[in-house]
TORTORVO-278415 format. One line per 2 residues: number of its first residue (from 1); for each residue x, y, z of N, C-alpha, C. Coordinates in pm, whole numbers, always signed. Example, Ala and Ser with C-alpha at 12.3 -4.5 7.8 and 13.67 -1.06 7.14 Angstrom:
<nodes>
1 = +1319:-569:+780:+1230:-450:+780:+1320:-330:+780; +1285:-225:+708:+1367:-106:+714:+1290:+3:+787 $
</nodes>
This chain:
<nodes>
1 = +970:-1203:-634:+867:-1176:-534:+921:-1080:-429; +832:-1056:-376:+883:-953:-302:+787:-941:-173 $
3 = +885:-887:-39:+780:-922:+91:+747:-814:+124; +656:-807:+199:+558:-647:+213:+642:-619:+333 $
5 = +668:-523:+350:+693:-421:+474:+624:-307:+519; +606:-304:+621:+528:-163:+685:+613:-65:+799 $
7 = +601:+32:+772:+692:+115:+791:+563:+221:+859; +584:+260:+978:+478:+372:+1016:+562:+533:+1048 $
9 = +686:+496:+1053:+776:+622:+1094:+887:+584:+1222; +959:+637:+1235:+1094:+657:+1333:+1043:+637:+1452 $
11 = +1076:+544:+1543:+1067:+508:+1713:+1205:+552:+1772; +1229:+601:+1891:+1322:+614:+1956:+1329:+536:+2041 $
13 = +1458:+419:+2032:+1497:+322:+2085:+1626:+336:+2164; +1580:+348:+2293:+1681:+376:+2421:+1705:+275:+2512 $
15 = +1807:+254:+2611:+1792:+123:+2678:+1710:+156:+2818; +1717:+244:+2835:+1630:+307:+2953:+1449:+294:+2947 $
17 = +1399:+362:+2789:+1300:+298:+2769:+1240:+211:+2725; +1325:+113:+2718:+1345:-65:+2722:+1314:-115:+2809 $
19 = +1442:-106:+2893:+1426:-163:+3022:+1319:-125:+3114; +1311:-17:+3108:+1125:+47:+3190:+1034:-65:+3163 $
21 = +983:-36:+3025:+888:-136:+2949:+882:-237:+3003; +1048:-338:+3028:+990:-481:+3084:+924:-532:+3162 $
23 = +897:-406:+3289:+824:-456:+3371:+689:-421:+3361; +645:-392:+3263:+480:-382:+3194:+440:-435:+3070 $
25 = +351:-487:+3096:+303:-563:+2961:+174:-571:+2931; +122:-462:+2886:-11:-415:+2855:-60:-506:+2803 $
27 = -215:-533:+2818:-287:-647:+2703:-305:-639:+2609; -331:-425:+2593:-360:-389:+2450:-224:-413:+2336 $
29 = -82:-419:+2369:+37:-462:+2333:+19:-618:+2250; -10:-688:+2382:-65:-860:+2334:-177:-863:+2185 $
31 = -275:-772:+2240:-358:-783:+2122:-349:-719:+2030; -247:-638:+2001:-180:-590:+1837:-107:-697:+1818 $
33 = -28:-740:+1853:+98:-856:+1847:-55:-944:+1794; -94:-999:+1889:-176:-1133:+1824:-252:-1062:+1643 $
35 = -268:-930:+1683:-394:-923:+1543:-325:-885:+1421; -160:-819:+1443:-42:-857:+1355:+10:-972:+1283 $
37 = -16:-1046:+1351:+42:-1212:+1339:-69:-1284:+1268; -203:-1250:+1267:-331:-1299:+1229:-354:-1266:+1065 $
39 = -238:-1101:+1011:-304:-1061:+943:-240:-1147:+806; -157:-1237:+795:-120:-1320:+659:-66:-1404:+752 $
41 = -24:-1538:+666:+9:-1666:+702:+125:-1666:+773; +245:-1546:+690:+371:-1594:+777:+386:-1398:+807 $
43 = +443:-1405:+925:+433:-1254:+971:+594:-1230:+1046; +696:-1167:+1026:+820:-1153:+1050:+825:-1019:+1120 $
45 = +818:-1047:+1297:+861:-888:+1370:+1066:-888:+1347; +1090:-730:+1289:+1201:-727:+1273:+1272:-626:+1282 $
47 = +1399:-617:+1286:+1459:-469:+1321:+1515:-445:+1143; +1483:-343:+1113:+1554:-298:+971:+1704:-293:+963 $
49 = +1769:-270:+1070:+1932:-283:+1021:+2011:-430:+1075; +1920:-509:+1113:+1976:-673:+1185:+2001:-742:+1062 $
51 = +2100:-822:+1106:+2146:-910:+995:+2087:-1009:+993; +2019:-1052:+1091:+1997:-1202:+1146:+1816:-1178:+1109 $
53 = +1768:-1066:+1076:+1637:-1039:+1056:+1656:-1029:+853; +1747:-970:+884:+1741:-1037:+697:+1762:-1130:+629 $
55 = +1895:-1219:+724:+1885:-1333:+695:+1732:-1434:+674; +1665:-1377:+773:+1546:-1488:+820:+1403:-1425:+705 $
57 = +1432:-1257:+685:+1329:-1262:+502:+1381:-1321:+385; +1471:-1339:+380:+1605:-1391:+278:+1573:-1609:+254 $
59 = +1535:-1615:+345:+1491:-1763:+358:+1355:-1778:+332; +1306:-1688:+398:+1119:-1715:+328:+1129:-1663:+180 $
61 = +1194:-1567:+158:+1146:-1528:+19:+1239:-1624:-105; +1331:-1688:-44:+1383:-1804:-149:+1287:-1924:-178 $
63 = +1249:-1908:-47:+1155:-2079:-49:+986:-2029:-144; +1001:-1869:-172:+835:-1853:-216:+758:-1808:-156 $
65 = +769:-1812:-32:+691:-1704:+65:+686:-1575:+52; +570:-1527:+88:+604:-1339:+120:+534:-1327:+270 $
67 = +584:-1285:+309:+606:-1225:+468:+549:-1128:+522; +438:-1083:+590:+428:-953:+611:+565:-926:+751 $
69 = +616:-801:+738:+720:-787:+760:+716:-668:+829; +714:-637:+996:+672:-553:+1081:+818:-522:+1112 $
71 = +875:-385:+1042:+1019:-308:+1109:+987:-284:+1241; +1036:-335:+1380:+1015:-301:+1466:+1076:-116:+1530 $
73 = +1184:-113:+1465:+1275:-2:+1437:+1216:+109:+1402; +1104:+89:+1316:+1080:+204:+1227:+891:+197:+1264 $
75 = +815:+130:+1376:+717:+148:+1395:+710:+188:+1523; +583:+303:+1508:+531:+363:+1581:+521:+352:+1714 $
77 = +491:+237:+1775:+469:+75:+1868:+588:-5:+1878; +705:+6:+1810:+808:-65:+1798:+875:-142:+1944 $
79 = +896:-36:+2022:+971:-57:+2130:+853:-145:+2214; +741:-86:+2238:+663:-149:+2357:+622:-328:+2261 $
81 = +599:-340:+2139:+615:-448:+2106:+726:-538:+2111; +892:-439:+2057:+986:-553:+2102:+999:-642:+2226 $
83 = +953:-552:+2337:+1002:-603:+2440:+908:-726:+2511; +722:-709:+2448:+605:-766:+2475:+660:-924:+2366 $
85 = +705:-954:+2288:+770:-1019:+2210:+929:-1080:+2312; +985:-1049:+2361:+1073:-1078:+2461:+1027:-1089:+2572 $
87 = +949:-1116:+2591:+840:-1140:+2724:+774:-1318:+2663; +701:-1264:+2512:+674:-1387:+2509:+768:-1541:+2463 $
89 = +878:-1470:+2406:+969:-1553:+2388:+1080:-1606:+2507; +1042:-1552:+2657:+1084:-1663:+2772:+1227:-1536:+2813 $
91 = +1239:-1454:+2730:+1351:-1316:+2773:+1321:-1258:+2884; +1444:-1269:+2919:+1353:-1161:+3068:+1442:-1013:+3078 $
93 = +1565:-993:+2970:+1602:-875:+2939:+1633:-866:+2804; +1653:-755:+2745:+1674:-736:+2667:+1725:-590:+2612 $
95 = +1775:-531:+2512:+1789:-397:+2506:+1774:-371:+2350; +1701:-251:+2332:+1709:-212:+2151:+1811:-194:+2141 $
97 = +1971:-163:+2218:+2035:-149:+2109:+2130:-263:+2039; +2051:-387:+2118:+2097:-529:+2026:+1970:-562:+2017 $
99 = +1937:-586:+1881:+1797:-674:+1856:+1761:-765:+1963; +1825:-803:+2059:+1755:-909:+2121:+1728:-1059:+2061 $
101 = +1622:-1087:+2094:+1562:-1202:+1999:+1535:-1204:+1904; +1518:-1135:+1806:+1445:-1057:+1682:+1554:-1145:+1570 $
103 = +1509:-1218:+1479:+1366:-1186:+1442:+1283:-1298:+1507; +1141:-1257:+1520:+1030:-1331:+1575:+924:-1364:+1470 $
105 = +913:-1476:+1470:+808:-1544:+1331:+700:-1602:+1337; +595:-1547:+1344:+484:-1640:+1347:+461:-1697:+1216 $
107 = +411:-1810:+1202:+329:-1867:+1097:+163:-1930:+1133; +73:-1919:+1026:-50:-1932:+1100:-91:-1872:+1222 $
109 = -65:-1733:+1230:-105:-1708:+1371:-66:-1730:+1494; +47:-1856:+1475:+92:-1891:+1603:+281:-1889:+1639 $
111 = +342:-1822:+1725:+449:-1777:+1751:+568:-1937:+1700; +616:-1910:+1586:+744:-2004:+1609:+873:-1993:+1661 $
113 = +863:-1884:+1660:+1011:-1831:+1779:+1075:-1731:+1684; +1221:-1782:+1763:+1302:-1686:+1705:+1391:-1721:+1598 $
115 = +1482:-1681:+1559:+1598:-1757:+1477:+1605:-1855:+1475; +1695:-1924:+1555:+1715:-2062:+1636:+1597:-2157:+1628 $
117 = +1494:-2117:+1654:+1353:-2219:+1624:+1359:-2220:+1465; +1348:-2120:+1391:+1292:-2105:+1241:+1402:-2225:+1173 $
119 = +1488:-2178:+1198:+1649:-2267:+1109:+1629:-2393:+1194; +1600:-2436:+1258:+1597:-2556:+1321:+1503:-2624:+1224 $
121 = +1420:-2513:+1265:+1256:-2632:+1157:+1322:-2660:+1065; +1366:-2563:+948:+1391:-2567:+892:+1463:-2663:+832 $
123 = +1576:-2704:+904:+1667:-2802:+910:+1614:-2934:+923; +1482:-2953:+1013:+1478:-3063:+1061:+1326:-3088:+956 $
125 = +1268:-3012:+848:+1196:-3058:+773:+1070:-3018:+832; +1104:-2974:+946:+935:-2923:+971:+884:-2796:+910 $
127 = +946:-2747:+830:+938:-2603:+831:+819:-2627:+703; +838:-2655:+626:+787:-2700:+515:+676:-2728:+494 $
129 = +627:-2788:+608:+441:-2860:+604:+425:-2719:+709; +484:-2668:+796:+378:-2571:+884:+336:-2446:+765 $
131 = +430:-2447:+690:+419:-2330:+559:+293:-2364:+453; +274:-2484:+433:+165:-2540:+387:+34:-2517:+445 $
133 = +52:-2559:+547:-112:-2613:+678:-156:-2433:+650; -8:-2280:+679:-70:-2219:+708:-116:-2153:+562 $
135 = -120:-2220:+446:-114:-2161:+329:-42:-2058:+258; +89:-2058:+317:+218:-1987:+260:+240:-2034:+124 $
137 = +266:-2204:+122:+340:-2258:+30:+231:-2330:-66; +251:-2402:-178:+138:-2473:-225:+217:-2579:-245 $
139 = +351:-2573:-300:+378:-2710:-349:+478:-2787:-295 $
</nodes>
């Protein structure tokens, strides 16, 4: 199996226009993020060269999942989403040239965090029925 990725073209990721960004957080930002996350069950914002973002497609796609899979790196929107995503995940800095929080996972539409949340569920057995409820998994 294999997880979809979307790729819109090259973002230039600076810490200057990072750090700008944090102190704005457009709604229209929020409402791509939300209508991203809406568009399949499990939705993975990610940086293409993170380890910790492949690790975390590397786990859905063992368990059977496919992922829609938003390169934050390599989209258009990339930067003003990473940081709207580090806003909602409780960050109050961050810089592209460390992923930050990333990767960020919704399932069903609704934000499960970051790493640390996903492997937790995971660990602790919850991961399993939210993959279900959101119709990721069947069995």
């Amino acid at each position: 199996m294999q997880y979809k990725t979307e790729t819109r073209g090259a973002v230039s990721y600076n810490n200057g226009k990072v750090n700008n960004m944090m102190n704005v957080f457009p709604s229209e930002t929020l409402a791509k993020i939300e209508s991203m996350a809406a568009e399949n069950a499990v939705v993975i914002f990610s940086m293409s060269t993170c380890c910790m973002c492949h690790a975390i497609k590397r786990l859905f796609r063992g368990m059977g999942v496919s992922p829609a899979v938003h390169e934050l790196d390599l989209h258009p929107s990339g930067a003003e989403i990473h940081c709207a995503l580090l806003r909602l995940l409780g960050c109050s800095s961050g810089g592209a040239a460390t992923p930050g929080a990333l990767p960020v996972v919704f399932i069903g539409g609704k934000m499960v965090g970051s790493m640390e949340r996903v492997m937790a569920s995971h660990i602790n057995g919850s991961l399993v029925p939210l993959l279900k409820n959101a119709g990721a998994l069947w069995l």
